[in-house]
C-alpha positions as CSV (number, residue, x, y, z in Angstrom):
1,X,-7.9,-14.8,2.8
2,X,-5.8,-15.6,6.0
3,X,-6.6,-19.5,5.3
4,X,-4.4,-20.2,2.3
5,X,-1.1,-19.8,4.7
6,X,-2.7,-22.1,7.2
7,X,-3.5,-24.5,5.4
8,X,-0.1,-24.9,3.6
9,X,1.6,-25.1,7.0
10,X,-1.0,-27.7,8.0
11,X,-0.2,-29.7,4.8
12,X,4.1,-29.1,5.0
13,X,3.7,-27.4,1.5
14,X,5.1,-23.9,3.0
15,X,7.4,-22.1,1.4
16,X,9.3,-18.9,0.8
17,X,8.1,-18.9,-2.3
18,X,4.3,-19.1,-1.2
19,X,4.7,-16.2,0.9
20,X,6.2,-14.3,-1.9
21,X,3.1,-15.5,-4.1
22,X,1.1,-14.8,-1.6
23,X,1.9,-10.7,-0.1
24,X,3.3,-10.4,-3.3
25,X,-0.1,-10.4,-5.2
26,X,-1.9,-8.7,-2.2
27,X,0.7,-5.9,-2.2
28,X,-0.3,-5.5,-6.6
29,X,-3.9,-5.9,-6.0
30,X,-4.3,-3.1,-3.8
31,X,-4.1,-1.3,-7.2
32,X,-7.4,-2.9,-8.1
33,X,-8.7,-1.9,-4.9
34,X,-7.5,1.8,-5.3
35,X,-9.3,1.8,-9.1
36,X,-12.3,0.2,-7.9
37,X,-13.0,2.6,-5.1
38,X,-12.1,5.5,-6.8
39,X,-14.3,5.2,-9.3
40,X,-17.3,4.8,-6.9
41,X,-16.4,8.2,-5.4
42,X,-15.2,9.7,-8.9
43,X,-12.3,11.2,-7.3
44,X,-9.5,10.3,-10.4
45,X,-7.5,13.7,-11.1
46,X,-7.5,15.0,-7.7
47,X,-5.4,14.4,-4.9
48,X,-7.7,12.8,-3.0
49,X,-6.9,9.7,-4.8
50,X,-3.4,10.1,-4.4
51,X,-4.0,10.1,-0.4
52,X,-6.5,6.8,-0.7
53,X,-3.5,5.4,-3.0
54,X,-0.9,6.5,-0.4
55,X,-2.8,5.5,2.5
56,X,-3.2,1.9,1.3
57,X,-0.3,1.1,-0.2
58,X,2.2,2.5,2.5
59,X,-0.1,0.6,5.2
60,X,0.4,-2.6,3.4
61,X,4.2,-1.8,3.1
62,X,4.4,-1.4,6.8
63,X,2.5,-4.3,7.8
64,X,5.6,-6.1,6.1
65,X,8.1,-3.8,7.5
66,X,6.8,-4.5,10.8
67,X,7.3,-8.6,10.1
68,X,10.6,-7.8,9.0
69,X,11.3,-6.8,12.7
70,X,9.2,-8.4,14.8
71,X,9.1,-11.9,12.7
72,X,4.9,-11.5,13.1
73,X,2.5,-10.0,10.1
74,X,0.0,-8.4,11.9
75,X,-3.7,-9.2,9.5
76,X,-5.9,-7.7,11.8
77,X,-6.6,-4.9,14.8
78,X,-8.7,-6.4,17.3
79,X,-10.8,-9.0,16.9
80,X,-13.3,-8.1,14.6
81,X,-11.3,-5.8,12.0
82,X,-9.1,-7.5,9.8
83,X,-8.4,-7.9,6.0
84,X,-11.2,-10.9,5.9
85,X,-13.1,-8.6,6.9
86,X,-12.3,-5.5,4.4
87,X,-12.9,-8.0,1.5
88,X,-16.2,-8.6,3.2
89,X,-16.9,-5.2,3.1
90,X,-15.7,-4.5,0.0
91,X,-18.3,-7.0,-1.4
92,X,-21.5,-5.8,0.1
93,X,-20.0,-2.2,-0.9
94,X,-19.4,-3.3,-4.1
95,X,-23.5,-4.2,-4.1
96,X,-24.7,-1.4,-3.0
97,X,-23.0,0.7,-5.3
98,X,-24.7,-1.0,-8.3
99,X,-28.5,-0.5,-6.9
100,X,-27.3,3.6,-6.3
101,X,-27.1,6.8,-8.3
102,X,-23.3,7.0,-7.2
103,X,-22.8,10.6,-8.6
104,X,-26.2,11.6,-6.6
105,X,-25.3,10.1,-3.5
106,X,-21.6,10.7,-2.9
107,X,-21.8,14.1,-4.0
108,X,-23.8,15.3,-1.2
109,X,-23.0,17.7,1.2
110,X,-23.0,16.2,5.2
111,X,-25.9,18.8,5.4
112,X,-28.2,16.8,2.7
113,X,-26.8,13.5,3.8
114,X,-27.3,14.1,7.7
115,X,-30.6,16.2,7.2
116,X,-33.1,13.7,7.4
117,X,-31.9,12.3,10.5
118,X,-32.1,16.0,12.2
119,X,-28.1,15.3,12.7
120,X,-27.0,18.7,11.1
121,X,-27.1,20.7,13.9
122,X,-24.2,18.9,15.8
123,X,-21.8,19.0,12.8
124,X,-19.0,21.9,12.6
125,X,-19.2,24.4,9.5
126,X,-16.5,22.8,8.0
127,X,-18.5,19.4,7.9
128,X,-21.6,20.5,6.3
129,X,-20.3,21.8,3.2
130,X,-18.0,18.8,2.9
131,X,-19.2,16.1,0.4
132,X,-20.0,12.5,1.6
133,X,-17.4,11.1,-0.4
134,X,-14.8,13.4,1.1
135,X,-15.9,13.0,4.4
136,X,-15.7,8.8,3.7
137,X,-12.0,9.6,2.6
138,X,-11.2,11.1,5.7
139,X,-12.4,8.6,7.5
140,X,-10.4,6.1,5.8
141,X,-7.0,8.1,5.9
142,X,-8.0,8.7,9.6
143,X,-8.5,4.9,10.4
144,X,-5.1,4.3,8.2
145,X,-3.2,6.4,10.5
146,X,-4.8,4.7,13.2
147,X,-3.2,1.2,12.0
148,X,0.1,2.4,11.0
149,X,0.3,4.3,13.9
150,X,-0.5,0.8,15.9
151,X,1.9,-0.9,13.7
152,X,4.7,1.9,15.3
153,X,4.0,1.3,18.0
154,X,4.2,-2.5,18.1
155,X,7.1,-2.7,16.4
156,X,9.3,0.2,18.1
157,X,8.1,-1.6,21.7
158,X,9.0,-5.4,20.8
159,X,11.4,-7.0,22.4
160,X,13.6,-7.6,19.4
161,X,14.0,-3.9,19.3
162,X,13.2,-2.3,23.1
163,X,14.1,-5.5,24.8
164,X,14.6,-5.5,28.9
165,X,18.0,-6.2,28.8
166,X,19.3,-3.3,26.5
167,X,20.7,0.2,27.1
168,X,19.0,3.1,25.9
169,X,21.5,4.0,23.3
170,X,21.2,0.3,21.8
171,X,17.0,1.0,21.8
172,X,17.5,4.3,20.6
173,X,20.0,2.6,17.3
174,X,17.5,0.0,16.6
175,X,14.3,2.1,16.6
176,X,16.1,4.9,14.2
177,X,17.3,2.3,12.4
178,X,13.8,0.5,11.8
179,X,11.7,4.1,11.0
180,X,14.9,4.7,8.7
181,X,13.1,1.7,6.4
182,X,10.5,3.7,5.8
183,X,12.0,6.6,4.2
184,X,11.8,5.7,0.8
185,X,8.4,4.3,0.7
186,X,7.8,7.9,2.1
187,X,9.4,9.9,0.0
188,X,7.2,8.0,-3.1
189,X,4.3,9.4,-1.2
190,X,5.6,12.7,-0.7
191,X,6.2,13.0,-4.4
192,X,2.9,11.8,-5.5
193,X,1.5,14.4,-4.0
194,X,4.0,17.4,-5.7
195,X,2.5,16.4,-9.4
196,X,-0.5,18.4,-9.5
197,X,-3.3,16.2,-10.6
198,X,-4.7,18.7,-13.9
199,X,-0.7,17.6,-15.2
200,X,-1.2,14.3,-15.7
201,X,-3.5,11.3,-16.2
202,X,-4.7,9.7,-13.4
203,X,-4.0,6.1,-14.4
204,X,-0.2,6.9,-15.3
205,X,0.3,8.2,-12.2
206,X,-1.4,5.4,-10.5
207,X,0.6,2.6,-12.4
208,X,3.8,4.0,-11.8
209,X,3.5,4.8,-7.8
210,X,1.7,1.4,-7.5
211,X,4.5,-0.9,-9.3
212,X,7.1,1.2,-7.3
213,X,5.7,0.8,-4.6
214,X,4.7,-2.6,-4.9
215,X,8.1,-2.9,-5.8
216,X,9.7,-1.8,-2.7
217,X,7.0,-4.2,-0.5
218,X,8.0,-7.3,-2.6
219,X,11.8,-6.0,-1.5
220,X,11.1,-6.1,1.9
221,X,8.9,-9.6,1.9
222,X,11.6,-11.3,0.3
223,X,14.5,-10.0,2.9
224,X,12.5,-10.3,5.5
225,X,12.5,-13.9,4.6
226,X,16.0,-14.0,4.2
227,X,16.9,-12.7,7.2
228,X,18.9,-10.0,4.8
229,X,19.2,-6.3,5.4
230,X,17.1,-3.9,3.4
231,X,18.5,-0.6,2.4
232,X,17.3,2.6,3.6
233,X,17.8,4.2,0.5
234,X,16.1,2.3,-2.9
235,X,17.3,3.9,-5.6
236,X,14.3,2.8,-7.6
237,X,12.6,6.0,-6.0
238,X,14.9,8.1,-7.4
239,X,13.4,8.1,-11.2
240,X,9.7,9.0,-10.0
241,X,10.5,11.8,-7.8
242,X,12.6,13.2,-10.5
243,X,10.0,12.8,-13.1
244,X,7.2,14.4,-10.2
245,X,10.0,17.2,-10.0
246,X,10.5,17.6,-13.3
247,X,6.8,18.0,-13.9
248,X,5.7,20.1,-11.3
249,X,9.0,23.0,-11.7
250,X,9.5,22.7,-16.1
251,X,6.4,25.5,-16.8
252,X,7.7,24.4,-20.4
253,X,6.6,20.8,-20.4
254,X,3.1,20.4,-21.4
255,X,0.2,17.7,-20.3
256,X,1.1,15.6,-22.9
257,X,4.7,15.6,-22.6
258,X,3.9,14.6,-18.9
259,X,1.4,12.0,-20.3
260,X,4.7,10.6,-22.0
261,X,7.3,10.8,-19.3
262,X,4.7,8.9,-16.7
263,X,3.6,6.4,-19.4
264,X,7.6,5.9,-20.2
265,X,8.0,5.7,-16.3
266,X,5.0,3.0,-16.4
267,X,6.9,0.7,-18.4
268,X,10.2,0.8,-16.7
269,X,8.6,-0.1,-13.3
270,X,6.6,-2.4,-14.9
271,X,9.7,-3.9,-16.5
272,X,11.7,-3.5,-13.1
273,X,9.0,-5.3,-11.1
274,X,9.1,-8.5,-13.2
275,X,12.8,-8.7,-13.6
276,X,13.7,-8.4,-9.9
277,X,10.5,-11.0,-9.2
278,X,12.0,-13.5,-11.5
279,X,15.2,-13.0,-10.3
280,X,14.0,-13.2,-6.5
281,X,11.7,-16.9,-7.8
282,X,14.9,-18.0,-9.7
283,X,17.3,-17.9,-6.8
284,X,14.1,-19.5,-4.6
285,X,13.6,-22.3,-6.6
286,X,17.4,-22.6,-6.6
287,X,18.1,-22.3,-3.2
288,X,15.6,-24.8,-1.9
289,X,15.7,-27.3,-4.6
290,X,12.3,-26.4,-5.6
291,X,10.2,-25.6,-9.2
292,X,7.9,-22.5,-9.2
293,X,5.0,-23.7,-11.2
294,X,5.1,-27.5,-11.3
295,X,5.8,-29.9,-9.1
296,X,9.8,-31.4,-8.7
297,X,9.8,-35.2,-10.3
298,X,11.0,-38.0,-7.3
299,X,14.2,-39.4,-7.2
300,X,12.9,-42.6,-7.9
């Protein structure tokens, strides 16, 4: 990862349409990520896998929100922390995992965990009863709010948007007007977290908040491209937090009624996902006078 790019740009084979491939894949896989790593910790139908869904997937969506002002994708924080690293990391992991009793192990308390290292003394009540996996989790949303809060920061503090030479009411427009991007990637988040998790499979709910929110990313890769402006308001948000609404306020609607309504809701996105990508490839490949999967014939 991080190589593919350069070497594109080192052979002049860079495109818009690479970097669509490219972030646009990333931003989907994240899913497989999320399923992966759930499944170690065994947290499906709670809401802590809504928060490491959330965390990820609105991290990666600002990572292109903050190239859409700035003109730079940040892949890493510092010089030793990056996403080569994750997949690293998510590798070994992945290794580990295998040679372990995963229910055994990450269903610990801190106490157990820490105990043989004579650690327990130093932790705070609310530690030791927590479970290791838990306690992982909250590591991970911690270190997530760590790098979106460095992606704020970057972004509301570069020149294209806090320059030297404007006033402080043009600073204080463009900065409300860049957070403003982020409401509706937000408000997805928000409303994952309204369906409560014994209401609904796990998977439906993850399907539908990934491809909308995948959605909105591949939105914001493309017009960030294009140098066009994204809207503040998608209205492809509007049909999951009605459904998360609907199912959290309708005492009549039963679990697998909202089985239906999220699996009905996973086939629109997944339908909207694929017709707004073709149509985004199609006007590509038109613009630039290029093919998508072969290679254009020569003029002579």
């Amino acid at each position: 990862d991080c190589m593919d790019g350069k070497q594109a740009r080192r052979t002049g084979s860079s495109s818009p349409l690479g970097q669509l491939f490219d972030h646009g894949f990333d931003c989907i896989c994240t899913l497989f990520f999320v399923a992966t790593f759930s499944s170690y910790l065994e947290i499906g139908g709670t809401h802590w896998f809504n928060m490491l869904q959330t965390s990820l997937q609105f991290a990666f969506f600002m990572a292109q929100w903050e190239e859409y002002h700035t003109l730079v994708l940040p892949h890493n924080a510092g010089k030793w922390c990056g996403v080569t690293e994750v997949n690293y990391a998510s590798a070994l992991g992945a290794i580990c995992v295998s040679l372990i009793d995963r229910e055994a192990f990450f269903q610990k308390s801190m106490q157990d965990t820490l105990a043989p290292f004579g650690l327990t003394s130093a932790l705070p009540a609310l530690v030791k009863d927590m479970e290791l996996r838990h306690f992982l989790l909250c590591g991970w949303g911690g270190m997530s709010l760590i790098l979106m809060g460095l992606s704020l920061k970057r972004t509301l503090c570069h020149p294209r948007i806090a320059g030297e030479n404007m006033d402080a009411s043009e600073i204080r427009f463009n900065r409300i007007n860049a957070l403003s991007k982020l409401a509706s990637p937000f408000l997805l988040c928000v409303a994952a977290f309204i369906v409560p998790p014994e209401f609904i499979r796990t998977r439906y709910l993850s399907v539908v908040l990934g491809c909308a929110l995948s959605l909105l990313t591949k939105k914001m890769i493309v017009f960030s491209m294009a140098k066009m402006p994204y809207a503040i308001i998608q209205t492809d948000v509007f049909p999951f937090i009605f459904a998360a609404i609907w199912i959290r306020y309708d005492t009549r609607l039963t679990k697998e009624g909202g089985d239906f309504v999220f699996g009905a809701l996973s086939i629109w996105y997944a339908y909207r996902l694929l017709r707004w990508v073709n149509v985004a490839i199609n006007q590509i490949c038109a613009k630039l006078g290029i093919y998508c999967f072969r290679l254009k014939k020569r003029d002579d």
